[in-house]
N, C-alpha and C positions, 0 to 999 in steps of 0.2 A: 763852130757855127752850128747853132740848133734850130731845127724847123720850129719847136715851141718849147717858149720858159714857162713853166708856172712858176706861180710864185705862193708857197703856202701848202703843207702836205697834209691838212685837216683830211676827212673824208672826201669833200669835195674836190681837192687837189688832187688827191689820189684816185678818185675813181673816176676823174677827167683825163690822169695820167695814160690808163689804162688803158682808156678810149685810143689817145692820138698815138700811142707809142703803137697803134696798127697801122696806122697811116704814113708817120715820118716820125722824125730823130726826135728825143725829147728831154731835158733838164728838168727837173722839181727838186726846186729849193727850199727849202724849213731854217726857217731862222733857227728854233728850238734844236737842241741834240739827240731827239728823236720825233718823228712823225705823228700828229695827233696829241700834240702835249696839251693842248687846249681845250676847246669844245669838245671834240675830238673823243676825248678819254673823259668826259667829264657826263657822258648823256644817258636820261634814263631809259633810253634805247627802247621804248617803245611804235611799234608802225601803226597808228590810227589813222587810216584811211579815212576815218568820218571829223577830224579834228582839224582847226584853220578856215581859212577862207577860200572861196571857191577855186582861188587859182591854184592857192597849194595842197586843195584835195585831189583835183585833177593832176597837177603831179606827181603826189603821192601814190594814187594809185595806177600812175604811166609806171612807179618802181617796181611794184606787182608782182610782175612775171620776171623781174630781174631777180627778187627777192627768194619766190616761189622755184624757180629753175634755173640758177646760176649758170652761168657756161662750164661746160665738162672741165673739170680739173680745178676751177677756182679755189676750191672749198671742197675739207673732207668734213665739213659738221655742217647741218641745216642750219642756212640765213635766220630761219623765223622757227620759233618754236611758240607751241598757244599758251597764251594768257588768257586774251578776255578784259574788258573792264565794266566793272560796275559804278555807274554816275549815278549816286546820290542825291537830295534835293532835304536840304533843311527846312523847315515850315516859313512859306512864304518867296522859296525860291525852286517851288513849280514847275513856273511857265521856262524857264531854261531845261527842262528834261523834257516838256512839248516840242522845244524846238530841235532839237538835238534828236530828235526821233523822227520829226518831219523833214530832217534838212537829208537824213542818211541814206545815202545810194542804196539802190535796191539789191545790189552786189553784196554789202557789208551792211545789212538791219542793225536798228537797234531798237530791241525791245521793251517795252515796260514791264516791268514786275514790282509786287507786291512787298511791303515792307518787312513782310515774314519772310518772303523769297530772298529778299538782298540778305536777311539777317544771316540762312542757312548757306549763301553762297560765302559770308564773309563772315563769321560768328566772330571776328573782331569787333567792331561795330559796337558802339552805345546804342538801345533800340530808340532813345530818344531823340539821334539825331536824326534819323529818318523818317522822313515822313512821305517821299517817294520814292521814285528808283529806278534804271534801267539800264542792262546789259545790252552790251555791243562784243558777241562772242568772236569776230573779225580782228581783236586787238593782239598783236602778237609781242611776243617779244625778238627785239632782233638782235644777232649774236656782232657786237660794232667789231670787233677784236678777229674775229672770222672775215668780217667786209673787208678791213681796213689789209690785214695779212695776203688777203687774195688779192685783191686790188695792186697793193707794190709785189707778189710773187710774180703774177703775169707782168705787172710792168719791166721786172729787170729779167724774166726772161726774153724779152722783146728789145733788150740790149737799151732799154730805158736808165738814165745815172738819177740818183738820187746823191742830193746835198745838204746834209746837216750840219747844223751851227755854221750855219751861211746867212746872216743877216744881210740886205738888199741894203746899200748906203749910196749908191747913184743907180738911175736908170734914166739912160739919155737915147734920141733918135736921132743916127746922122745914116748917112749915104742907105735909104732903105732899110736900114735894121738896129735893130733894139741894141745897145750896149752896158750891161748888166754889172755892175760892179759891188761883188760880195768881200768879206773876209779873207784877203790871199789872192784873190781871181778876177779876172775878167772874161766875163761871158759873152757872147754874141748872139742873137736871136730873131727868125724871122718876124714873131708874135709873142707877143706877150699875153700870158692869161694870171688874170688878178683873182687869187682863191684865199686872199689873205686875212679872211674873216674879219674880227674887229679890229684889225690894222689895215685892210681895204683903202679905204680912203687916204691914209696915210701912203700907202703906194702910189693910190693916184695921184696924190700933189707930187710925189718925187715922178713920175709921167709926164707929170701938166697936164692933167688932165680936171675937170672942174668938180668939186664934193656931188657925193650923191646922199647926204644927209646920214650917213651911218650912223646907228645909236645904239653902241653895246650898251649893255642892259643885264646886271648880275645877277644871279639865282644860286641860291644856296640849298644845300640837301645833307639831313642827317640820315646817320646807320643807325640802329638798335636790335639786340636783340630780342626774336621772338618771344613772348610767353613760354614757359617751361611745358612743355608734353602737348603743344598743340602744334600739328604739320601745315605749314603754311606753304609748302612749295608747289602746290596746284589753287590757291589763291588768286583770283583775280587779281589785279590793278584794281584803284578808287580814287576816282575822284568826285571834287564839289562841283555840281551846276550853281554857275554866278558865280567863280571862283577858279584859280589855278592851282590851287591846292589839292595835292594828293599823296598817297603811299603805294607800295607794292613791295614783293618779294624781292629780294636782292640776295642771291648767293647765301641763301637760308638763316638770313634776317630782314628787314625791315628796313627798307628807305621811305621819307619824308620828305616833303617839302612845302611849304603855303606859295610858291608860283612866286617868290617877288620877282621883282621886273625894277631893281634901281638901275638909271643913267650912270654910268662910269666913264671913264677912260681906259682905252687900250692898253690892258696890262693880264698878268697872272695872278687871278683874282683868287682872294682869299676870303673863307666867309667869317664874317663880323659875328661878335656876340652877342648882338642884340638880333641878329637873324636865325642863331641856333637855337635863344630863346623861343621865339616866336612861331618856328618850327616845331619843339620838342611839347609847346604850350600847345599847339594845336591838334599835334595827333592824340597828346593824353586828354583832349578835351572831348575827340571823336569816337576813339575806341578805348579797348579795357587791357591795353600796355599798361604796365606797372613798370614805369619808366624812370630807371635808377641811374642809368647813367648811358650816354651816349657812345657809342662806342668808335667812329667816327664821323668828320663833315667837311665836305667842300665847300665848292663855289666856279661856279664857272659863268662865260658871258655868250649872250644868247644876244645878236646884235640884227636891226631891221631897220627898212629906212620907213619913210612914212608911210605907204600904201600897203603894208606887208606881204608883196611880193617879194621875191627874189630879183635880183638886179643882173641878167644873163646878156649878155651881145656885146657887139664891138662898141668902144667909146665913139659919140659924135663927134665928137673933134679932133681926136688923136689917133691918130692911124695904128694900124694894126697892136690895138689893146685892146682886150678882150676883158670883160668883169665877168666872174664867177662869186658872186657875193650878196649880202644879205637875205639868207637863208631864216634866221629870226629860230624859233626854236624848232625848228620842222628839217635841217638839215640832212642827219642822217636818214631820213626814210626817204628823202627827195633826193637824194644823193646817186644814186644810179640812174634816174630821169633827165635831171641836171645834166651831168655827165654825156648822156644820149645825145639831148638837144644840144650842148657848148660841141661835139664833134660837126655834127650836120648843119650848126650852126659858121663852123668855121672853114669846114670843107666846101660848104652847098649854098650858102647864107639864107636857110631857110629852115622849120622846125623838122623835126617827123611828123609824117603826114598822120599818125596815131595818137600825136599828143595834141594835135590842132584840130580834130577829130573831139578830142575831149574839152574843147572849149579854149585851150589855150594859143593864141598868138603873139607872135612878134613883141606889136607894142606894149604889151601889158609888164611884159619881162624886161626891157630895152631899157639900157641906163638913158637911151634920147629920150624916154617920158618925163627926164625930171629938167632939162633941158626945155622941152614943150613946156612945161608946167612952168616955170620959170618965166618964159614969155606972156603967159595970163591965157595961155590957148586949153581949152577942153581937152583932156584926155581920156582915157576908156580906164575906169579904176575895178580893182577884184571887189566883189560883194562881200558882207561879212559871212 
């Protein structure tokens, strides 16, 4: 008998693990044969405080000081190490580097600079594609492999079990608690917490619990190598204003990607060849890569429901189930926030008084908004 199941060992499941495993007993279940085989392991791990919509900049920088000053022992290597990124603006997409400058906390500016500037920060660059520009030197890079290691170190010194290649194939509610039925095992559970990413939903109907519109959404990313005799490892990030399209340094080459965003189904996503085209076409269309051959490419699914919030609190109708889901592509940086709020949410049924402080409440995050919504009743939705 466990005070709490999770269900899902992505970053989210793990650094909620972390959370409860101080409070009472706790289970994290992974379908996969090891933790974070998904999104997880697949993200370009950047922390952009000024990127998303209002809800999830407020979260992201509720992770801040989790990022910033870990708890003693977490981590022998810094969370966040600097990047930087430079947003771009091709002729005619402007007014996206105006807003991106007027939208930024006064905590994390972002600057405008000049088309000579961006050139000297990135001398990759075609100088044609630029025709404005502006750094946000607040962008870090954050070490996912460091998070995700601390995260299950302190959970299983906290006498926390973790269970891989344990796929969930019943979860039923009798006499007060959860009955968990994986590969080999029956589980028993006060609470269940739903961290199942783009198989979320898929959980909740084995709950009975009712859809909250989940829509994983594939993104694919190519490797290449650098230019020969140019150091690219203090290199800003870049990307397009008007656009999800970007590159940065990766482990002293070059990742890519044009931002797609196709609908899928819940699966172990593989990237297509018409998307490694369309990636490797783009970056040799922006900078002066002599792009011979790609040296690797994924894919992974970055999954949101329609308001792109995050979906945090107990289910309306189903008793003690709790969602940890749709994260959309902002997961890891919101991942120690999250975390925060699903404990204080589940111990106190109320947020931190520091992240509600920054704008964020209840309803905004509450799988009951899509429920309301459903009824034809007004909700309170995040701004872009």
């Amino acid at each position: 008998m466990y005070d709490f199941a999770i269900i899902g060992a992505g970053i989210a499941g793990t650094s909620l693990a972390f959370e409860l495993a101080q409070i009472g007993n706790v289970v994290l279940i992974e379908a996969e044969a090891q933790p974070g085989y998904h999104s997880t392991g697949r993200s370009a791990a950047l922390y952009t405080p000024n990127y998303g919509n209002t809800v999830v900049r407020a979260i992201s920088a509720f992770s801040g000081p989790f990022f910033r000053d870990p708890p003693v022992g977490f981590t022998e290597y810094p969370l966040l190490t600097q990047r930087g990124l430079l947003t771009i603006a091709v002729q005619g997409q402007e007014e996206g580097l105006d807003a991106l400058v007027s939208s930024a906390a006064d905590q994390t500016p972002v600057h405008e600079v000049s088309p000579s500037e961006a050139l000297k920060l990135v001398p990759l660059l075609r100088p044609d594609v630029v025709s404005a520009a502006a750094f946000e030197p607040g962008v870090k890079d954050i070490d996912v492999d460091a998070l995700q290691r601390g995260n299950l170190r302190r959970f299983k010194a906290l006498k926390g079990r973790l269970l891989c290649g344990a796929r969930v194939r019943e979860l039923a509610r009798g006499s007060g608690r959860w009955h968990i039925v994986v590969a080999g095992e029956c589980l028993e559970a006060a609470v269940v917490i739903n961290a199942a990413g783009a198989w979320a939903d898929q959980i909740g109907e084995l709950a009975g619990t009712k859809s909250i519109g989940m829509v994983p959404k594939r993104r694919c990313a190519i490797v290449v190598d650098a230019p020969a005799g140019v150091e690219i490892s203090a290199l800003p990030a870049v990307d397009m204003a008007g656009s999800e399209a970007y590159f940065k340094p990766e482990a002293g080459r070059i990742m890519a990607s044009i931002g797609d965003e196709t609908p899928t189904e819940p699966q172990d996503a593989q990237p297509e060849e018409l998307d490694i085209a369309l990636a490797a076409d783009w970056l040799q269309r922006h900078t002066t890569i002599d792009l011979r051959r790609i040296k690797h490419s994924w894919a992974g699914l970055r999954s949101f429901v329609s308001d792109g919030a995050p979906v945090v609190g107990f289910d309306a109708a189903v008793d003690d189930f709790f969602w940890l889901a749709g994260q959309g592509g902002f997961g890891i940086m919101m991942a120690p926030a999250l975390a925060q709020a699903s404990s204080s949410l589940i111990r106190d049924n109320r947020l931190p008084d520091d992240l509600e402080r920054r704008g964020v409440s209840q309803n905004v995050i509450s799988p009951a908004r899509f429920s309301v919504a459903q009824s034809g009743s007004a909700i309170e939705s995040p701004s872009d």
